[in-house]
N, C-alpha and C positions, 0 to 999 in steps of 0.2 A: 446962407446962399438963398438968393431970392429967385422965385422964376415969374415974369411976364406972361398974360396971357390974354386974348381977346375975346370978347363975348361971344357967344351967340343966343339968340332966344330959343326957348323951348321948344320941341318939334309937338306936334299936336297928332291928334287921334291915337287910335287903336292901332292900325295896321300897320306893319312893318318892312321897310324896305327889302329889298332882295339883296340891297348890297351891306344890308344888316351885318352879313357874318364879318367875323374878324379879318379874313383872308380872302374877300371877293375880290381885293384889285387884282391879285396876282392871277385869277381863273379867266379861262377864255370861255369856261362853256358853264353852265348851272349842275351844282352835284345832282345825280338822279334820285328820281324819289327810292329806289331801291335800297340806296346806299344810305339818302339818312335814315331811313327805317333801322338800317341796319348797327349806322353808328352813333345814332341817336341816345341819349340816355337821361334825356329828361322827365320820363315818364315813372320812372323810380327814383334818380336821385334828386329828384324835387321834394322828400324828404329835408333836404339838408338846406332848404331855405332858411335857415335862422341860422343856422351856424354861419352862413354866406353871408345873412347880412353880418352880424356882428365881427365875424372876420374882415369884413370890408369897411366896418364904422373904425375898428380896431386902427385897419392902414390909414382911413383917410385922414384921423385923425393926427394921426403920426406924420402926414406927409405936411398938415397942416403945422404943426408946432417945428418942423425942420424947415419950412418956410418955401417948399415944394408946391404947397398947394394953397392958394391966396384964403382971408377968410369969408368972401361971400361963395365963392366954391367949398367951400367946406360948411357952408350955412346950407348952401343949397343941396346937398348931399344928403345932410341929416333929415333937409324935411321930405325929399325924395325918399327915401327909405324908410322913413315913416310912412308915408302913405302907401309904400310898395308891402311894407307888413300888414297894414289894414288890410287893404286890397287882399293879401294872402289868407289871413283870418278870414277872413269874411267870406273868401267862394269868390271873389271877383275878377280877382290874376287870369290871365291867360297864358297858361303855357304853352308854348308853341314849338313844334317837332321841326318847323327849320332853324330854329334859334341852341337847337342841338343837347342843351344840358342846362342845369340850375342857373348856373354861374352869368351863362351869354341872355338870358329869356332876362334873369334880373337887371342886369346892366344895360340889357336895350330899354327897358321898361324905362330905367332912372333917368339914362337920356332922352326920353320920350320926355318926362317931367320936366327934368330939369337942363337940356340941351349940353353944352361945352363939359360943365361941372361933371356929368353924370363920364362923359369919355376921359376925360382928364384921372377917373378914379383908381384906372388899370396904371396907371404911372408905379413903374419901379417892382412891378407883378406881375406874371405868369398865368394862366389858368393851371400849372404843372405845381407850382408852390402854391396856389388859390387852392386848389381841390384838396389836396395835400393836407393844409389846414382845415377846410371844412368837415372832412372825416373824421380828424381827429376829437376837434372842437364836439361835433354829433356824438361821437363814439366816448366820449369823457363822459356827458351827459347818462347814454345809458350805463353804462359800466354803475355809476352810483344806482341806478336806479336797481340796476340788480343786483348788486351790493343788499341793497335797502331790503329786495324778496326773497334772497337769502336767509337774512335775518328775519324775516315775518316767518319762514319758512321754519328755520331752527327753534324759535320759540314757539311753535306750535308743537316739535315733539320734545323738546323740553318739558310742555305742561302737560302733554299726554305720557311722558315717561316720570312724572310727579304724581301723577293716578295710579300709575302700574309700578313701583317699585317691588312690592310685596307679590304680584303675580308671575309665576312660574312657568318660564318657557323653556322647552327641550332646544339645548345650544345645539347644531348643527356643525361639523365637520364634514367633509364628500356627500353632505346632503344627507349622514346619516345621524340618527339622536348620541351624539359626545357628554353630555352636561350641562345639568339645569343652569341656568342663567336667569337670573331678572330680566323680565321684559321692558321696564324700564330701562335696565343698562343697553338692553339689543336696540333699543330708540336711540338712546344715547352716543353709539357707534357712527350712525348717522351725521348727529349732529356734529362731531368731531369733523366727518367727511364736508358738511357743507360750513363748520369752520374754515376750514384749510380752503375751499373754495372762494371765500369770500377774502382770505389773505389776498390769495392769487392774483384777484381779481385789483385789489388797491395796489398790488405790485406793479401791475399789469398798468394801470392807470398811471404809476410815473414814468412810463416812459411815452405812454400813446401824449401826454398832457406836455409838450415839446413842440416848439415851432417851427414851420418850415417857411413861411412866409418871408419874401425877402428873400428866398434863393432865385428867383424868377425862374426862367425857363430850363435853367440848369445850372448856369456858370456865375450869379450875383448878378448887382445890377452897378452900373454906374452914380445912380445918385446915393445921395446921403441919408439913408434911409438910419433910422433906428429901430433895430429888431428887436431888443432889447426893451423898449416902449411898449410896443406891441406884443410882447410878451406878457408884462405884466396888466398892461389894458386888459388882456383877455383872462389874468388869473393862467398865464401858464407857467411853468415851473422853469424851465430853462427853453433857448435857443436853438435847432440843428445845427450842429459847425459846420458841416459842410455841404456846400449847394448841389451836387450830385449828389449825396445820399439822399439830401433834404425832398430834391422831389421823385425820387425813386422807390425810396423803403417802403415799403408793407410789409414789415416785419409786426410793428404793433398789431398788423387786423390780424396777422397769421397767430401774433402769440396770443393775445385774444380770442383767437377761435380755440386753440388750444384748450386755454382756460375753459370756456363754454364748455367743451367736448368732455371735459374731467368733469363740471357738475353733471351733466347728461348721463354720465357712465355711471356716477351715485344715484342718481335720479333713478335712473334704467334698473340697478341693484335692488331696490329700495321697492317699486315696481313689480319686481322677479319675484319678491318676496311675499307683497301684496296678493299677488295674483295665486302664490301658491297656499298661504293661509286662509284666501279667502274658499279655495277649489271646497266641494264637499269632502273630500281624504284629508285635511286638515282642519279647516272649520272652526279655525282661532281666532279669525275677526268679522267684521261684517261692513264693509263700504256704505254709507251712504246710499238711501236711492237714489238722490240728485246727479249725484256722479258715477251711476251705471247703467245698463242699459238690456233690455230684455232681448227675445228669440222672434223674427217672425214666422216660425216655425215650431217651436217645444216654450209653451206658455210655463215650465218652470225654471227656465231660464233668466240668472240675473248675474249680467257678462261686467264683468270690472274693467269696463270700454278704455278709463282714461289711465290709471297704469300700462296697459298692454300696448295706448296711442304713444305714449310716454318713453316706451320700450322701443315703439318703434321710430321716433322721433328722433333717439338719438343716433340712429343711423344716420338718419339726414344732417343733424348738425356736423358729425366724423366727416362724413362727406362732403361737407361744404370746407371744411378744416383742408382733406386732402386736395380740392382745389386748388384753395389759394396758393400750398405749398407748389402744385404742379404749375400754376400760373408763373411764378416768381421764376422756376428753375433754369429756364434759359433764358430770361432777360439780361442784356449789355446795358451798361449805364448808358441815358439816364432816364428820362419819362421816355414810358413805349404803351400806345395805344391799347396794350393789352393789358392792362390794367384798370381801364374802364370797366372789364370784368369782378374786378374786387368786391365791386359794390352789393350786387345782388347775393350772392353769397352770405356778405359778412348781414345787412340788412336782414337779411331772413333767417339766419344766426340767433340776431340780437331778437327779433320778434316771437322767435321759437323760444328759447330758454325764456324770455319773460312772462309767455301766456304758460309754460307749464312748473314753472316758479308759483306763480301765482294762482293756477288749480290748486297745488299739490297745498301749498298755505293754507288754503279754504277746506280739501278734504281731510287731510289729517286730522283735525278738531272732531270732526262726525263719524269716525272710524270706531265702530265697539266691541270689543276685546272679549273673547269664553274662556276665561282662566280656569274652566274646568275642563274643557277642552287640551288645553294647552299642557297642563298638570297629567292628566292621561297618557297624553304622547309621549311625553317625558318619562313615565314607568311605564310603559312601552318598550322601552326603551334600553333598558336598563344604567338611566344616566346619571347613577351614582354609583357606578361599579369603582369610578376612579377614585371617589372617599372610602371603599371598602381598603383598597389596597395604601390606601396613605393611611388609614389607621393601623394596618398591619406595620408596617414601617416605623409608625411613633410604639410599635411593640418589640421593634428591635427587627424586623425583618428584612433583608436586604430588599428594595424595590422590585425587581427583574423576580428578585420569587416569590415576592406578594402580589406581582402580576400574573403570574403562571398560576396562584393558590385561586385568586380572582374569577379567571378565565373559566374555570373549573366548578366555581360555584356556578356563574352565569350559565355554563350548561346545563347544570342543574334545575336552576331557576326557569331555565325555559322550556324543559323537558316536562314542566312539573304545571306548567304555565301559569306562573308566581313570579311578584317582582321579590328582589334582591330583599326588599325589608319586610316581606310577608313569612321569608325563609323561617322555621323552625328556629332557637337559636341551637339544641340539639344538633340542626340542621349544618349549621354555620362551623359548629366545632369540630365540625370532622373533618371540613379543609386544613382546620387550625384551631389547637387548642386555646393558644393565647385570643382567642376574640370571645367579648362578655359582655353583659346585656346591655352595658353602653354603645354598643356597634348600632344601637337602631336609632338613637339619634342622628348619628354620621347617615344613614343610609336612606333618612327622610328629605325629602326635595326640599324642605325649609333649611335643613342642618348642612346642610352641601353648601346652598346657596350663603350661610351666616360665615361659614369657614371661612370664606375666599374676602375676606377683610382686606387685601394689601392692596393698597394705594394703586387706583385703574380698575379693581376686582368687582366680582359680582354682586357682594355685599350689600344689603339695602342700604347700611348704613354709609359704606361709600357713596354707593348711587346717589342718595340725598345730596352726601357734598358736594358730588358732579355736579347735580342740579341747582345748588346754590352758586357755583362757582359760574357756572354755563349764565343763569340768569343775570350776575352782574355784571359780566361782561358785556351781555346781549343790551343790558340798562347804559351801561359807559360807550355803545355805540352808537345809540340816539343822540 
């Protein structure tokens, strides 16, 4: 199918008509400045100018090889949008608040260039299927990117948990000392957490990475468009099949935030943790000065600023999360004005988890670890009472009454104020006769930590394979 068209020359200057906007013939009276202020959203989603063009070289193109769009309109397009990205790079675009959003400021501009061509470009599109694409299009982009801080992210307690295998931290239960653990493995936990995030996240990315382009305004278009072109022009994965979902769904930026709101929540943990090793009652690690922050009040104050910002960070992301849900709830097919809303939300989402992505990269590395500190709280503790009673058991004791034999020492031990391996072994035998000088191996925070060998366990020597296995992976992601 061929279509006819007539020229006209380029319009010239800067300034932009009034009757610029798309819908000025149908208006008897000029919108108030009130109301564009109000429905204005160029001033944020002007962000998304590269997705817009490439989403728009994507169609022109396409309308060009369907024979929709002639080819010196299509010549004239590309060099239009070239200079319109210059222009952008550079500081020299002019975005304008009556031209309302990304989409209308670019397209007046390209007509300003390039005249007929530049109006001729919305053929067989929507701004409802336009935007549509260009979020996704944006939002593909960072998803990798934080993909990528992810991974910077896990490989830094990967190497910090390859320095600390051998050092012994009290495992915590309800916050109280349960069982030595490697501090190594305790990093390791983490990284598991911001595995599973970074799945999420490439899951998450086939469905945002789906075209809406080509549903127009809601119901398809008349001409003969190929979506399917323009799918693959842009590297997206499949089509929307149907043009009312196509420009209604914000399901991807909801599941998307979701995702976000699950690293934040590890983040936030990770944080909790930070802040409380770093307090003086624990005083197992020591942050960085670069990433803390003093008193201007009590000069020996040194406040662990960016975990507790971190902590509180991830409220706002939850928050931004339970928007869009509340946004979506009562909308009837198909685009509704309230969805202009999506934007700032999910935008300061995506900016939030990248800047604390990429602290937490940077501070990990400079974090330094008192593994004697840490070994203390642990026999503090008594957090090898539970190898006491598992060696009763390999002596033939039922569990339940080598727990209750257990219990029993530990009051002792604490009445006596001695950990469990300083006991007498005299001491030890009067709970139980079967326990003999080998019980102080099991009872030392090195011998607790060797036991637990089974595959996922605290073992150093498992820990290692973690860390071998964590590393190739992290290598087969690049």
């Amino acid at each position: 199918m061929t279509f006819s068209h007539t020229s006209q020359a380029p319009a010239e200057g800067n300034q932009l008509d009034k009757k610029s906007q798309a819908w000025s013939a149908l208006f008897s009276e000029p919108m108030s400045d009130l109301v564009k202020r109000y429905t204005a959203s160029v001033f944020f989603d002007k962000r998304l100018w590269e997705a817009d063009i490439s989403g728009s070289l994507a169609h022109a193109e396409m309308l060009h090889a369907q024979g929709i769009l002639r080819d010196a309109d299509w010549a004239d397009i590309q060099r239009g949008m070239a200079q319109i990205r210059s222009e952008i790079e550079g500081g020299a675009f002019q975005w304008q608040l009556d031209l309302e959003d990304v989409h209308l400021n670019i397209e007046a501009r390209l007509t300003q260039l390039v005249g007929d061509a530049g109006k001729r470009l919305h053929t067989g599109r929507s701004r409802n299927d336009q935007v549509a694409t260009d979020v996704r299009l944006w939002l593909r982009t960072e998803i990798d990117l934080i993909v990528g801080l992810l991974n910077e992210l896990q490989r830094a307690l990967v190497e910090m948990a390859a320095h600390n295998t051998e050092v012994i931290l009290p495992g915590f239960t309800h916050l109280q000392v349960a069982q030595p653990v490697s501090f190594g493995h305790h990093l390791l936990a983490y990284v598991e957490m911001f595995a599973r995030d970074a799945e999420r996240m490439q899951d998450v990315r086939r469905r945002v990475n789906r075209l809406p382009l080509g549903a127009a305004a809601l119901a398809g278009t008349p001409y003969p468009l190929d979506r399917e072109r323009v799918a693959r022009t842009l590297k997206m994965e499949g089509v929307c099949q149907n043009s009312l979902d196509a420009v209604s769904d914000r399901d991807f930026a909801i599941e998307f935030s979701a995702a976000a709101s699950l690293v934040m929540v590890h983040i936030s943990r990770f944080s909790e943790e930070l802040i409380l090793w770093m307090s003086q009652n624990f005083g197992f690690i020591q942050i960085a000065d670069r990433f803390t922050t003093g008193s201007s009040i009590m000069p020996q104050k040194k406040n662990p600023d960016v975990p507790e910002l971190a902590r509180g960070k991830t409220g706002r992301v939850v928050g931004h999360l339970m928007a869009l849900i509340t946004l979506m709830k009562g909308q009837p097919l198909a685009y509704n004005k309230d969805n202009q809303e999506d934007k700032e939300p999910l935008f300061d989402t995506v900016d939030t988890l990248k800047d604390t992505l990429r602290i937490f990269a940077e501070m990990v590395p400079g974090i330094t670890v008192k593994p004697e500190a840490m070994a203390l709280a642990a026999k503090r503790g008594y957090a090898t009472a539970t190898d006491l009673a598992d060696y009763l058991v390999r002596k033939g004791l039922p569990f339940r009454d080598a727990h209750e034999v257990v219990a029993h020492a530990v009051k002792t031990a604490i009445s006596q104020q001695l950990d469990l391996s300083e006991l007498p072994l005299a001491t030890l035998q009067q709970f139980n006769p079967a326990i003999e000088a080998d019980v102080f191996e099991v009872l030392s925070l090195s011998g607790s930590l060797n036991a637990r060998s089974v595959l996922g366990g605290t073992a150093p020597v498992q820990v290692c394979a973690q860390i071998e296995r964590h590393r190739a992976r992290l290598a087969a992601s690049n």
